[in-house]
Biotite code that builds the C-alpha atoms (Angstrom):
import biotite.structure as struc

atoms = struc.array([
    struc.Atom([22.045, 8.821, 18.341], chain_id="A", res_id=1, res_name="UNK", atom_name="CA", element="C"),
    struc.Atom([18.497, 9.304, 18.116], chain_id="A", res_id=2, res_name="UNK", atom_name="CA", element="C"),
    struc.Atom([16.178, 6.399, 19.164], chain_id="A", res_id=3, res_name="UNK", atom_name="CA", element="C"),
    struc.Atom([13.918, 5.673, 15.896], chain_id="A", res_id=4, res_name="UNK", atom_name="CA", element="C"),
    struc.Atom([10.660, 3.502, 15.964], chain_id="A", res_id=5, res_name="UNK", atom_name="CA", element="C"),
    struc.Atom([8.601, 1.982, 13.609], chain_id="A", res_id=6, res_name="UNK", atom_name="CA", element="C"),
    struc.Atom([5.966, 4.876, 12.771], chain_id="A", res_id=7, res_name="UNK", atom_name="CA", element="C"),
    struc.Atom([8.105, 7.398, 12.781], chain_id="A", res_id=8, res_name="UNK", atom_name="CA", element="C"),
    struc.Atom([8.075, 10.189, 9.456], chain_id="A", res_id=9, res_name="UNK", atom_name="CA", element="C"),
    struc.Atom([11.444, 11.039, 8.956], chain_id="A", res_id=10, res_name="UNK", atom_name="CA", element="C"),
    struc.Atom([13.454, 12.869, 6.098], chain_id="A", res_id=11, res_name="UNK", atom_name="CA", element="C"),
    struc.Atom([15.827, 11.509, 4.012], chain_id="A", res_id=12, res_name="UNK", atom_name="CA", element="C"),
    struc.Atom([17.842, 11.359, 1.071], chain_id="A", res_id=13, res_name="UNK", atom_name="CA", element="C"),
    struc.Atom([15.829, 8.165, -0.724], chain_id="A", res_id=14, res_name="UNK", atom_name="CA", element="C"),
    struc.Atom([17.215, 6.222, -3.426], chain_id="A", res_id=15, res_name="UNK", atom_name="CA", element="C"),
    struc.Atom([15.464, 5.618, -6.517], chain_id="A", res_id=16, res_name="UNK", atom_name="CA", element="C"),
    struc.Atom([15.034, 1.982, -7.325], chain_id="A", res_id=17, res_name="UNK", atom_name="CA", element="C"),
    struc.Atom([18.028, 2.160, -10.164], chain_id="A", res_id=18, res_name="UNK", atom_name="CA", element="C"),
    struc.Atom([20.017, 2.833, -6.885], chain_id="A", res_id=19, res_name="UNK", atom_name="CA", element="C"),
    struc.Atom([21.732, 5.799, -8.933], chain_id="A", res_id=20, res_name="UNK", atom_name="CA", element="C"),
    struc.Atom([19.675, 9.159, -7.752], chain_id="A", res_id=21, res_name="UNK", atom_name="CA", element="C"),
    struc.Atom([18.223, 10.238, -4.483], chain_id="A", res_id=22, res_name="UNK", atom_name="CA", element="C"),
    struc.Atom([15.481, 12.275, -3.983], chain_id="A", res_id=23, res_name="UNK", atom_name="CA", element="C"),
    struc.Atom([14.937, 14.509, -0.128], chain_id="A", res_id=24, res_name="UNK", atom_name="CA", element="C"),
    struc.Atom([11.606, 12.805, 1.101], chain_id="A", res_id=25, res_name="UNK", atom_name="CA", element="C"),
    struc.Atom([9.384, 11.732, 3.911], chain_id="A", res_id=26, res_name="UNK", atom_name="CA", element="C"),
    struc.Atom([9.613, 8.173, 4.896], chain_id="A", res_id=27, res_name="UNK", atom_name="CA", element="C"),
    struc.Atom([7.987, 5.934, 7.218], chain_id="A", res_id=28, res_name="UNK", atom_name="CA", element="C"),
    struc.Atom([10.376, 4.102, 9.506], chain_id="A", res_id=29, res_name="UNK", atom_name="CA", element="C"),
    struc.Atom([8.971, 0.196, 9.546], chain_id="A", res_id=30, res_name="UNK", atom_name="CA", element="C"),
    struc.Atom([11.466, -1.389, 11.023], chain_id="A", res_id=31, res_name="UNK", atom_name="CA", element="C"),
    struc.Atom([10.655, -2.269, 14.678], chain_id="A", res_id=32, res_name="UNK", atom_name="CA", element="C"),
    struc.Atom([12.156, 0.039, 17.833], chain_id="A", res_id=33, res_name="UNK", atom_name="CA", element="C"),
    struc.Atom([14.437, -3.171, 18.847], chain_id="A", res_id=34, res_name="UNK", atom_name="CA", element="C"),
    struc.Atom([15.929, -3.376, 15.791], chain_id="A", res_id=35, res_name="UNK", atom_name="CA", element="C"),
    struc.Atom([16.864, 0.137, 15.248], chain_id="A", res_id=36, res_name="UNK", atom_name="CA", element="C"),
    struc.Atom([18.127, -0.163, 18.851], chain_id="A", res_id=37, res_name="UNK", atom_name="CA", element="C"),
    struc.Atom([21.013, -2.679, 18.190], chain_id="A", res_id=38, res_name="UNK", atom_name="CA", element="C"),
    struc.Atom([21.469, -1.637, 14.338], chain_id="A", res_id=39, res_name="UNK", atom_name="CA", element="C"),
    struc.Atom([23.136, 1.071, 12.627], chain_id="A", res_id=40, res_name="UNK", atom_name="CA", element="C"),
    struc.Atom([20.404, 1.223, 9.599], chain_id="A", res_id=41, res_name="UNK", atom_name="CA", element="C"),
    struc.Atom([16.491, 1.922, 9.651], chain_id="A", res_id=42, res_name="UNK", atom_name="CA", element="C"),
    struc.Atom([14.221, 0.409, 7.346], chain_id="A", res_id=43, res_name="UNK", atom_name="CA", element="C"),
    struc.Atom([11.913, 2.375, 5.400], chain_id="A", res_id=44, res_name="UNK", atom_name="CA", element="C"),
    struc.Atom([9.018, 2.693, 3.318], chain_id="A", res_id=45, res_name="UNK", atom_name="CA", element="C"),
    struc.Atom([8.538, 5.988, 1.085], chain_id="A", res_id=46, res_name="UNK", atom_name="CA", element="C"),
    struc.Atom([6.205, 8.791, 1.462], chain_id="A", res_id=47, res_name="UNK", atom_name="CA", element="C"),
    struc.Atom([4.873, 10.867, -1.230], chain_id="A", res_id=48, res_name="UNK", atom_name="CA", element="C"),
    struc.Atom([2.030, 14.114, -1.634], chain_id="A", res_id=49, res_name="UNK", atom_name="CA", element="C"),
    struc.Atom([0.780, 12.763, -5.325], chain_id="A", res_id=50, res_name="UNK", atom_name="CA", element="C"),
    struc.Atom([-2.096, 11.532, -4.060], chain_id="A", res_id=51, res_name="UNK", atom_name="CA", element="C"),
    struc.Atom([-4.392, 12.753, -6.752], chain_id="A", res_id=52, res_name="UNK", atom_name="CA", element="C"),
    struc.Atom([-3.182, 10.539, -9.218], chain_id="A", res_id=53, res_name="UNK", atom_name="CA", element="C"),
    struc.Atom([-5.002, 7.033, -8.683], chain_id="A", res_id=54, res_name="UNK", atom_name="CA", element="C"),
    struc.Atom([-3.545, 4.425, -6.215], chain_id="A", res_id=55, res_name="UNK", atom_name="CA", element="C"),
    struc.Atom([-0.397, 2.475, -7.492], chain_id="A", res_id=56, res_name="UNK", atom_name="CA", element="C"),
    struc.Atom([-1.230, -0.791, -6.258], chain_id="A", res_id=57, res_name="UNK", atom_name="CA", element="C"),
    struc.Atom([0.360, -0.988, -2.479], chain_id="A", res_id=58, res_name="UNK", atom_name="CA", element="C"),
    struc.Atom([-0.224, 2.200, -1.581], chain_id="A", res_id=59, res_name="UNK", atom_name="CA", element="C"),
    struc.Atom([-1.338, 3.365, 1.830], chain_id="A", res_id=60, res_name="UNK", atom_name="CA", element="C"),
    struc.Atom([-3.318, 6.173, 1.907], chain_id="A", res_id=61, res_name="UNK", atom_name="CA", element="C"),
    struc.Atom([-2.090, 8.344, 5.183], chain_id="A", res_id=62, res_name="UNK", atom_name="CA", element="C"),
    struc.Atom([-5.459, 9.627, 6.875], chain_id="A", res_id=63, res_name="UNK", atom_name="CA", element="C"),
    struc.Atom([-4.137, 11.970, 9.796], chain_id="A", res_id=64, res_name="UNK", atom_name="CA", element="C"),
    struc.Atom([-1.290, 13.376, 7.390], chain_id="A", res_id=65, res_name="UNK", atom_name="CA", element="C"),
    struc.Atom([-1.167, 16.527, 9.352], chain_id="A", res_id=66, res_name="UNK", atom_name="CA", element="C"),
    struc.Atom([-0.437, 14.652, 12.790], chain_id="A", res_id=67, res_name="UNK", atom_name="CA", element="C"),
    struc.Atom([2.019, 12.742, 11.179], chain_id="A", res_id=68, res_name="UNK", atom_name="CA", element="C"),
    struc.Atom([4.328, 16.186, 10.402], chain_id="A", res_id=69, res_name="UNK", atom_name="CA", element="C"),
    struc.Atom([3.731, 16.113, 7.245], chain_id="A", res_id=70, res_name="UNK", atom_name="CA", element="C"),
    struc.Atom([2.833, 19.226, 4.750], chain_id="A", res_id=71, res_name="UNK", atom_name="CA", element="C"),
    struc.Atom([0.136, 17.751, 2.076], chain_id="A", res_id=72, res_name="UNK", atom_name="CA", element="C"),
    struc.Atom([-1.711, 14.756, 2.515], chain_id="A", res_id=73, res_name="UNK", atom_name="CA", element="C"),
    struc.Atom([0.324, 12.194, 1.619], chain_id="A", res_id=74, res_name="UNK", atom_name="CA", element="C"),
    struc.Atom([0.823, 8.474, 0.714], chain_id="A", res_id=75, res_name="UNK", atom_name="CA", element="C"),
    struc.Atom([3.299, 5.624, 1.765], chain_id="A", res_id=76, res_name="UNK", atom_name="CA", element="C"),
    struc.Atom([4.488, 4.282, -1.688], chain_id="A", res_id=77, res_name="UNK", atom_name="CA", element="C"),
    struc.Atom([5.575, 0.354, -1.919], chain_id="A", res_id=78, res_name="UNK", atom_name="CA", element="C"),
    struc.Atom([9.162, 1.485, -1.794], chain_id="A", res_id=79, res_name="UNK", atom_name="CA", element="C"),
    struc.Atom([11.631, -0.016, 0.998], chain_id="A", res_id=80, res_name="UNK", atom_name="CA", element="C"),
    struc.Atom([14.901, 0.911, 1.632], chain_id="A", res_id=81, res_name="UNK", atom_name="CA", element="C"),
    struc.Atom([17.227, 0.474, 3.950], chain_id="A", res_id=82, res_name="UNK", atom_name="CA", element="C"),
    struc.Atom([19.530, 3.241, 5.214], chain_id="A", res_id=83, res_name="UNK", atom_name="CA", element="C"),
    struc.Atom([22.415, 4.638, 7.726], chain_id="A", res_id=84, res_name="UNK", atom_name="CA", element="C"),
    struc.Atom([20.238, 6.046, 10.770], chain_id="A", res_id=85, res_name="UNK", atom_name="CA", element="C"),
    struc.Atom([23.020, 8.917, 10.148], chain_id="A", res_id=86, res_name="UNK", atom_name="CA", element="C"),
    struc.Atom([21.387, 9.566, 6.938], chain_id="A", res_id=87, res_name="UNK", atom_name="CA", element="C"),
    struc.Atom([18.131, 10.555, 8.771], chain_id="A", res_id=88, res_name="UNK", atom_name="CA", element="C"),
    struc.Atom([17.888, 14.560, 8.200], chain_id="A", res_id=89, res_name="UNK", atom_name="CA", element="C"),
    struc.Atom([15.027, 15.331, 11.090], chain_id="A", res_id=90, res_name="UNK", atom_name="CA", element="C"),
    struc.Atom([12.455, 13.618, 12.220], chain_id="A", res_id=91, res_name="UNK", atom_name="CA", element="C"),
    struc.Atom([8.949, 15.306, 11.701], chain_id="A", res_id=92, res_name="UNK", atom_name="CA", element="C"),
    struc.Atom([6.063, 13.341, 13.265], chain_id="A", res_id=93, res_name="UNK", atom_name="CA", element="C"),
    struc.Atom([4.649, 9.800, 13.937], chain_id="A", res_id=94, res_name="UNK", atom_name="CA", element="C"),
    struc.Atom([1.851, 8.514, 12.099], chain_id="A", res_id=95, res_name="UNK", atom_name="CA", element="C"),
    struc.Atom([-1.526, 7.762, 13.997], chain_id="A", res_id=96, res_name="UNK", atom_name="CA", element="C"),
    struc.Atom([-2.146, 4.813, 15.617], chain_id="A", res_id=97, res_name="UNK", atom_name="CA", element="C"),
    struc.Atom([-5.076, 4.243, 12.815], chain_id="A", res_id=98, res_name="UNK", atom_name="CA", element="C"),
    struc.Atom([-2.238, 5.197, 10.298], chain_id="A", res_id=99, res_name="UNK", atom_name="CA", element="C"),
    struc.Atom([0.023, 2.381, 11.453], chain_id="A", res_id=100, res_name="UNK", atom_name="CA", element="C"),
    struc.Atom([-2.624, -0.304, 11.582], chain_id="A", res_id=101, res_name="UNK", atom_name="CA", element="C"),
    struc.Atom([-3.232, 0.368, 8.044], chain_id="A", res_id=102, res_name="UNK", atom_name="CA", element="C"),
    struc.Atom([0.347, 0.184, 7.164], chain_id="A", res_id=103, res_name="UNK", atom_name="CA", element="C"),
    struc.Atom([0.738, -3.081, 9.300], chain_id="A", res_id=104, res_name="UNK", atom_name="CA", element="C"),
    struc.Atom([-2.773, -4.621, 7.463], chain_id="A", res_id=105, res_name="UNK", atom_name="CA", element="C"),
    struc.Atom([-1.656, -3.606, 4.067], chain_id="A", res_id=106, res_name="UNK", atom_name="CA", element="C"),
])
């Protein structure tokens, strides 16, 4: 199994907060390395590209987007989920160190 940690930009099949459709999308793994470690599930925030529209309150503006693996500069939405690690699709980056301190101070 792979070894997640908390930074990580991973794909997945997210669930919608009505817990009745998922959606493919990046996510940011938040739960720490020692956790995913000794657990079967991640814990996640979700990551989305419609950054144009104005801030939802919570959201976390992703600076170094392209360093991070992903396509279109992007956002981490106030969504958490938790999920299978088994779930996780691919990996595709790690967000900055700058990134992450933002996430953690938000």
């Amino acid at each position: 199994m792979t070894a997640y940690n908390r930074g990580d930009i991973v794909l997945v099949p997210f669930p919608f907060s009505d817990q009745t459709t998922i959606k493919k999308r990046p996510a940011v793994v938040i739960s720490s390395s020692r956790y995913n470690a000794v657990s079967q599930d991640i814990i996640i925030m979700a990551v989305t590209s419609q950054t144009e529209k104005s801030f939802e309150i919570g959201e976390c503006l992703i600076k170094k987007w392209k360093e991070a693996g992903l396509l279109k500069p992007s956002a981490i939405k106030p969504a958490i989920s938790t999920i299978e690690q088994k779930l996780v699709l691919k990996k595709l980056g790690v967000l900055s160190s700058e990134d992450l301190l933002s996430l953690v101070l938000w």
